[in-house]
N, C-alpha and C positions, 0 to 999 in steps of 0.2 A: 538497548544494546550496550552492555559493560565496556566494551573496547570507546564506542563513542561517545559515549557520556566523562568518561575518564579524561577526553579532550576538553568539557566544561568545565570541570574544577577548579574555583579560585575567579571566572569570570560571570559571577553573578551580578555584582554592582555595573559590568560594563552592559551585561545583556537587559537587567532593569531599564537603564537609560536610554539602549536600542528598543526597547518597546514603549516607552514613555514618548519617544520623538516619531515611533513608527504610529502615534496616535491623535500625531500635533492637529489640535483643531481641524480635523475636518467636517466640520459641522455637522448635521442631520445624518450623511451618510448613514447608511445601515453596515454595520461592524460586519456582517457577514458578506456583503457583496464581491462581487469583484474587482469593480473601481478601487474598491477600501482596502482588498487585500492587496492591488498591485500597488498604491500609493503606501502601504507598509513596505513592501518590496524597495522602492524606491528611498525612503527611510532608511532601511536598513545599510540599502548602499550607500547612503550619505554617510552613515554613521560611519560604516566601516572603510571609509575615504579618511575620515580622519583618525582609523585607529588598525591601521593595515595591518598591522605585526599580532592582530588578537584572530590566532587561529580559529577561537572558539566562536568569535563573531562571523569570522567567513564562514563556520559551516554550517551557523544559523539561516543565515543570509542565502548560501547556498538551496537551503532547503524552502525557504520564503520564495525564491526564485523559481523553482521545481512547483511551488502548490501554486502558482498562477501560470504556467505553462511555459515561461519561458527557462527552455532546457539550454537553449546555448549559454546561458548567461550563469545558469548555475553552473552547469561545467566548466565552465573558466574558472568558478571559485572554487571547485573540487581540485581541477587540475593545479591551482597555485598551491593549494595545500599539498597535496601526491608529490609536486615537485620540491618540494619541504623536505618533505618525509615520507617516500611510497613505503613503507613498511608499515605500515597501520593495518590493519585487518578492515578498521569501522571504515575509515575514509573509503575504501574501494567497497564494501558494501554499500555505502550513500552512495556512491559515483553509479553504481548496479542500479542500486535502485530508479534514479533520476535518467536512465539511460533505458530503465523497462517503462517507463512513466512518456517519454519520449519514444516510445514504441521502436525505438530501437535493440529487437532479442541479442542480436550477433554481439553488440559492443556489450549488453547487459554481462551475458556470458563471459565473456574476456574479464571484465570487472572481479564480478567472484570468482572466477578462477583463480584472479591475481589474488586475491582477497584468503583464499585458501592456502596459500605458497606461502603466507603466512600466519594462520591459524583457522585450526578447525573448527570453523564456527557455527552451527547451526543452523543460524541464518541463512549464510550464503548458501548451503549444503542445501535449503528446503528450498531457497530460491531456481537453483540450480535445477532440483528436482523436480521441481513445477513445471519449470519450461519445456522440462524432454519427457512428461509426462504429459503436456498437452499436447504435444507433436505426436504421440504416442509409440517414445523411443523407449524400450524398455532399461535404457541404462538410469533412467531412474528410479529404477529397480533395486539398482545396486547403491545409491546414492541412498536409498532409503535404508537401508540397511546400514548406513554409514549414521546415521544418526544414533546415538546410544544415552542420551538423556532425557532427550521430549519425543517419547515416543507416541506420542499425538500427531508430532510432527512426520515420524514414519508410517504411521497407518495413512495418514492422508494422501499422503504420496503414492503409496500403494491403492488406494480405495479413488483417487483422479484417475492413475492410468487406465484402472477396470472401466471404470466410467468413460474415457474416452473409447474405448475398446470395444461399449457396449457390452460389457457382463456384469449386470444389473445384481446378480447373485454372488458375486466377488465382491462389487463395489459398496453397495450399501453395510453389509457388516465392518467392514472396514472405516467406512466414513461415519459409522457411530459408535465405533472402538476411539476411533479418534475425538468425536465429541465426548464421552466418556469419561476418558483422560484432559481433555482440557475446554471443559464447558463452554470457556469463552474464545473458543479459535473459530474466528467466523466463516473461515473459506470452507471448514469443514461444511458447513449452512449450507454455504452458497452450492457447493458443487453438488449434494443430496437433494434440493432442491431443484436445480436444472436438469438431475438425475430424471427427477420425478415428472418434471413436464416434458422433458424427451417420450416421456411413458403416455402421458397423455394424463395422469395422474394431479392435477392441477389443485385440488383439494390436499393431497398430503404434501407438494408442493408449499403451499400455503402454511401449514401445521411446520415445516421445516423451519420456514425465515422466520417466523412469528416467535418461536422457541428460540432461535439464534437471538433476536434481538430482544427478549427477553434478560441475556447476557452481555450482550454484546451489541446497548442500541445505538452507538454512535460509530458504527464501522462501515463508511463508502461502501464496499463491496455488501455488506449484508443490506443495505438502506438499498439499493440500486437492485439488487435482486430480489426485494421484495417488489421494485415496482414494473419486474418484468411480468414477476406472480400475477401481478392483480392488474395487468396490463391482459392475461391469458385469460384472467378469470371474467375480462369486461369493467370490471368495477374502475373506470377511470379515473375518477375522485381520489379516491383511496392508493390507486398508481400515482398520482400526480402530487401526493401527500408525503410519498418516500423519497421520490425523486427531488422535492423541493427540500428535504430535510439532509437529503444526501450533499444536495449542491448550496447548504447553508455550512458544510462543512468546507467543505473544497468546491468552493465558484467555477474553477475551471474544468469544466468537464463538457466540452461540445459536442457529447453524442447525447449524455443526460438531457442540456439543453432540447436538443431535437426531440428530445422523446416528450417532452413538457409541451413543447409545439406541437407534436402530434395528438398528442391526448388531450 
């Protein structure tokens, strides 16, 4: 995101040393765990205890905070920045995002809305459009339409709501117009995929994620919806292979967990 990367500029040497201390001996640990990611967590807020005025460290730290689950704790770092400076487009898209991550839609919404009041970004527009496409509100119909650069980004939008809508015959051209345009956008994957095993289709199901990840093999959602695949398909092994790769990426995820326990 160019709005929020533009806030790292100039803070490389501080962020080097925040990952240096978010590393401090913690022996054997497995670097992908959870313990390991929240004790970076913790790091991070040290660090940024001693260096408060580094915008660009709170919204590291922010987002450290957000990938172990603890959302109140990121929001406080989002909100100390917005009350900085709520004119940012990027900051109110993180705040979105950590607020849809938090399973909270209603405040996600608010976020990019705000996010939009001050630039038309993309992002929040597809975020935006996701949500009232899963609800299957058709004003993300219009929303889609509003997007005029990643138009991968607008066929998707369009080819979810068919998909929620059940018109299988709308949805799928749509959802590979969109892979088409941007081979590695994995929700397009994911939702052709779930497409398919609503069909009962579980073979072309399969062929979907496999080809996504092909692209795109480090993406939570496409890792997690391969192991719903091969969860339908029986092959437990092979579910329990995506889902552990999924949660080496992002530890926190208590529904993945469960499904490891189940399979």
């Amino acid at each position: 995101m160019n709005k929020t990367t533009g806030l790292l500029k100039g803070l490389i040497g501080v962020v080097v040393a925040a990952i240096a201390i978010s590393g401090c001996k913690q022996g054997t640990e497995d670097p992908h765990s959870l313990l390991f990611k929240q004790k970076q967590a913790d790091a991070y807020l040290g660090f940024l205890a001693a260096h408060p005025d580094s915008s660009g460290l709170r919204l590291l730290t922010a987002q450290k905070l957000d990938s172990v689950g603890r959302y109140k704790d990121a929001l406080c770092q989002m909100d100390t920045l917005l009350n900085e400076d709520s004119s940012k487009y990027g900051l109110w898209v993180v705040k979105g995002n950590i607020l849809l991550d938090s399973t909270d839609t209603t405040g996600a919404m608010a976020a990019y809305s705000k996010a939009l009041t001050h630039f038309q970004g993309e992002e929040a527009l597809l975020a935006q459009g996701v949500i009232f496409a899963l609800k299957s509100e058709d004003t993300c119909l219009k929303i889609a339409d509003r997007i005029l650069t990643n138009q991968a980004y607008s066929h998707y939008i369009k080819g979810l709501y068919a998909a929620q809508k059940a018109d299988t015959a709308a949805a799928l051209p749509l959802l590979d117009k969109s892979i088409q345009l941007d081979p590695g956008f994995a929700e397009a994957y994911c939702t052709k995929a779930r497409l398919w095993l609503r069909l009962g289709q579980s073979a072309s199901a399969k062929e979907a994620v496999l080809e996504g990840l092909k692209h795109n093999a480090h993406s939570i959602e496409l890792l997690n919806t391969a192991g719903t695949v091969f969860e339908a398909l029986k092959e437990k092994d092979s579910a329990r292979k995506y889902y552990q790769q999924s949660l080496r990426i992002k530890p926190f995820q208590p529904n993945i967990q469960q499904k490891i326990s189940a399979t």
